[in-house]
C-alpha positions as CSV (number, residue, x, y, z in Angstrom):
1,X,-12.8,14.5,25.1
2,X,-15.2,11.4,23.6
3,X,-13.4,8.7,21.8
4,X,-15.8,9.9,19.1
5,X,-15.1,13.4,19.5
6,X,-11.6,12.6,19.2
7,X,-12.1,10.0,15.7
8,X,-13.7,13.3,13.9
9,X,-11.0,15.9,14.6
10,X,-8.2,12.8,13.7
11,X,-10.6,12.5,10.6
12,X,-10.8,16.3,9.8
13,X,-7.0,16.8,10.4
14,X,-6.3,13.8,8.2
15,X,-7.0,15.9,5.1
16,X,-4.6,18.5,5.9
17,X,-1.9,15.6,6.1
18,X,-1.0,15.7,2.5
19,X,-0.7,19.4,1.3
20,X,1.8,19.1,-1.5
21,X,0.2,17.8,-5.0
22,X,-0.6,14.6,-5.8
23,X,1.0,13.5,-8.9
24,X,-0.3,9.8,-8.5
25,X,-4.1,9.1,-9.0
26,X,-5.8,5.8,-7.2
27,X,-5.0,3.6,-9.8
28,X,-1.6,4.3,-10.1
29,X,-1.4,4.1,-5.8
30,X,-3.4,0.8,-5.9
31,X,-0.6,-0.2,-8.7
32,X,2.0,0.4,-6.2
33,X,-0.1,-2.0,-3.5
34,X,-0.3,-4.2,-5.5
35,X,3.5,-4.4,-6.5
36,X,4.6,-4.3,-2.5
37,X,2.2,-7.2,-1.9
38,X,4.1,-9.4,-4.5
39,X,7.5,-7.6,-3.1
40,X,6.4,-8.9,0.1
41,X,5.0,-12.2,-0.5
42,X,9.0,-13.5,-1.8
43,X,7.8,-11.9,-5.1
44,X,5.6,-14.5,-6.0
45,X,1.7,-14.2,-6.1
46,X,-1.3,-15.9,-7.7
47,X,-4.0,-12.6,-9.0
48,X,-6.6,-14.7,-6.2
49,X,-3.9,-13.4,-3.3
50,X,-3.7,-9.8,-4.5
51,X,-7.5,-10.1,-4.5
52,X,-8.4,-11.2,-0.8
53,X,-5.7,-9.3,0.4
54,X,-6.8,-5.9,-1.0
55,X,-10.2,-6.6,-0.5
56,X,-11.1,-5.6,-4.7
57,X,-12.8,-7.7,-7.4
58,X,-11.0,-9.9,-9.5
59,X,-12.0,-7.4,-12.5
60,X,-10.0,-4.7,-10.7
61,X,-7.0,-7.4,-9.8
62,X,-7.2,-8.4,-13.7
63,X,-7.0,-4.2,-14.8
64,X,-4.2,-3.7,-12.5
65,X,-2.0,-7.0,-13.3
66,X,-2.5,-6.2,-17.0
67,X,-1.3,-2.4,-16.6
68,X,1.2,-3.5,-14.5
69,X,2.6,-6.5,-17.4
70,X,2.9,-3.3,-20.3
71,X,4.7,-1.6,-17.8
72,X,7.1,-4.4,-17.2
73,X,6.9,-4.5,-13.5
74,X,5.5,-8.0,-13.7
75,X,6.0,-11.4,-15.2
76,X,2.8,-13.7,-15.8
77,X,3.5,-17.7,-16.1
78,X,1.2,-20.6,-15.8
79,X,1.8,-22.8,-12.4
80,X,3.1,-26.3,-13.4
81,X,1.3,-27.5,-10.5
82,X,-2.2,-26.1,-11.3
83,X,-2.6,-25.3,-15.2
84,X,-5.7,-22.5,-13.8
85,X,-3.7,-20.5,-12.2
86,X,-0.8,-18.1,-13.1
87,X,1.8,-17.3,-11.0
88,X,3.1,-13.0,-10.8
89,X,6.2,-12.4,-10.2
90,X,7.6,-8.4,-9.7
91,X,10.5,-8.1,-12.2
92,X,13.8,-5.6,-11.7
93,X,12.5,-3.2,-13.2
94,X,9.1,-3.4,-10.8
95,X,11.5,-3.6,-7.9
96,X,13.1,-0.2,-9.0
97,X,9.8,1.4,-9.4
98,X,8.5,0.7,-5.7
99,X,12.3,1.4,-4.7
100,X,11.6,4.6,-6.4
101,X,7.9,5.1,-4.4
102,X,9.0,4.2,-1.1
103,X,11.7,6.6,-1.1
104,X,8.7,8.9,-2.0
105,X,6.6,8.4,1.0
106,X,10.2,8.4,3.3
107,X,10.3,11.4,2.0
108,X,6.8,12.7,2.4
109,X,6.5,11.0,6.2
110,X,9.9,13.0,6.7
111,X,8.6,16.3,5.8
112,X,5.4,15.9,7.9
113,X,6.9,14.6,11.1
114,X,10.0,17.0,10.6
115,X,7.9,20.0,13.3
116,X,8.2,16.7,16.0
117,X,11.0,17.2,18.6
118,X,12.5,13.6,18.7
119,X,10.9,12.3,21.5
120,X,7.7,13.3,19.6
121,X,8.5,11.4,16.8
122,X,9.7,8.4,19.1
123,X,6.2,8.5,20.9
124,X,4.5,9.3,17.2
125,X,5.8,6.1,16.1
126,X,4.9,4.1,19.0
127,X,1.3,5.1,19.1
128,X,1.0,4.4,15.6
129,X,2.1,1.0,16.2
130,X,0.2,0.6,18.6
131,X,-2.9,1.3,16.8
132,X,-1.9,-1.0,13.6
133,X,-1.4,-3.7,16.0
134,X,-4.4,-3.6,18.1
135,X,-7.1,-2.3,16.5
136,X,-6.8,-2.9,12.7
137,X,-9.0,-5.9,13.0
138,X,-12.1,-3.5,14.1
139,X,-11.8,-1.4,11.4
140,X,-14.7,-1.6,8.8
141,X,-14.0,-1.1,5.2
142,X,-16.2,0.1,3.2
């Protein structure tokens, strides 16, 4: 089969993946992004980082970080260093809620890999790797 061939039945198949209901919409996803990326970055982010990392305007970044402040999921303080820019950090209570997610998507990846003998899974896991490693800089967003 075509390396094409083979991108549009991975494509078609890729909207079977989730069958359950959604009870998140895209905001509330990119919310979550946005939270691990702080998480990630030793908690601590300037609103210009979350922008070039997720690849969205700083409109977007300002929605989100402002959603994410009523929640209480994030603290906003003015660097002492640069008076322009304010540093984000995640606060407990933002750390519980992606604690909470991520044991969501265990759980979902769980369920979906669960018809994979072990070796499957082993294999699974390895070719996914291998793809995030060497090929996510040729993919296009759009």
């Amino acid at each position: 089969m075509e390396k094409e061939e083979i991108a549009k039945k991975i494509y078609e198949l890729s909207s079977h993946i989730n069958k359950e209901p959604c009870h998140m919409n895209n905001q509330v996803k990119g919310l979550f992004l946005i939270l691990r990326y702080i998480d990630d970055s030793d908690g601590e982010v300037i609103a210009e980082d979350i922008r070039e990392h997720l690849q969205i305007s700083s409109a977007r970044v300002s929605i989100a970080l402002n959603t994410l402040f009523l929640k209480k999921f994030i603290t906003r303080k003015r660097s002492s260093l640069d008076k322009r820019k304010t540093i984000i950090k995640i606060t407990e209570e933002g750390k519980k809620a992606l604690y909470k997610e991520k044991e969501r998507v265990i759980s979902n990846i769980d369920k979906l890999i669960s018809s994979l003998s072990d070796e499957e899974q082993e294999e699974f896991l390895y070719l996914i790797s291998k793809i995030v490693k060497g090929g996510i800089e040729d993919v296009k967003t759009y």
